[in-house]
N, C-alpha and C positions, 0 to 999 in steps of 0.2 A: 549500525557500525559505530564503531565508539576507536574514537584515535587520541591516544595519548601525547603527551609531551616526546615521545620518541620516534614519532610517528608513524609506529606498527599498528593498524588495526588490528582489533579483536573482535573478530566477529561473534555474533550470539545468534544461532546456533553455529561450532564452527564450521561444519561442512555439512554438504547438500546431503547426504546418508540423515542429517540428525533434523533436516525440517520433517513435524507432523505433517502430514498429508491433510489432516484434518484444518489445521489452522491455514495453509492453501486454499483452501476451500470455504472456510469462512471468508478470508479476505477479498474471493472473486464472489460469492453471496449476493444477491437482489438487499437492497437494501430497504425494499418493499415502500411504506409512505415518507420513511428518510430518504428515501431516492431525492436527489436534486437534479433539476428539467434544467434546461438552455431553451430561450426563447429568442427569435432573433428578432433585431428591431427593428418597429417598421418607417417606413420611410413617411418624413410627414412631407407636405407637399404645399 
């Protein structure tokens, strides 16, 4: 979303009819060894 000085967004694409299905589907994609883990930390004692 991109907002100008008149403060109308402009969407790119501007409506749900015009997103690729395809690029949906890249963005939900495994990101395979880019994958980034959460470790939680351990408690020192």
């Amino acid at each position: 979303q991109v907002v100008d000085k008149d403060r109308n967004p402009q969407w790119s694409p501007a409506t749900i009819e015009e997103v690729d299905p395809a690029q949906v589907d890249a963005f939900f994609a495994p990101l395979g060894d880019l994958e980034l883990g959460l470790t939680a930390p351990q408690p020192q004692h």
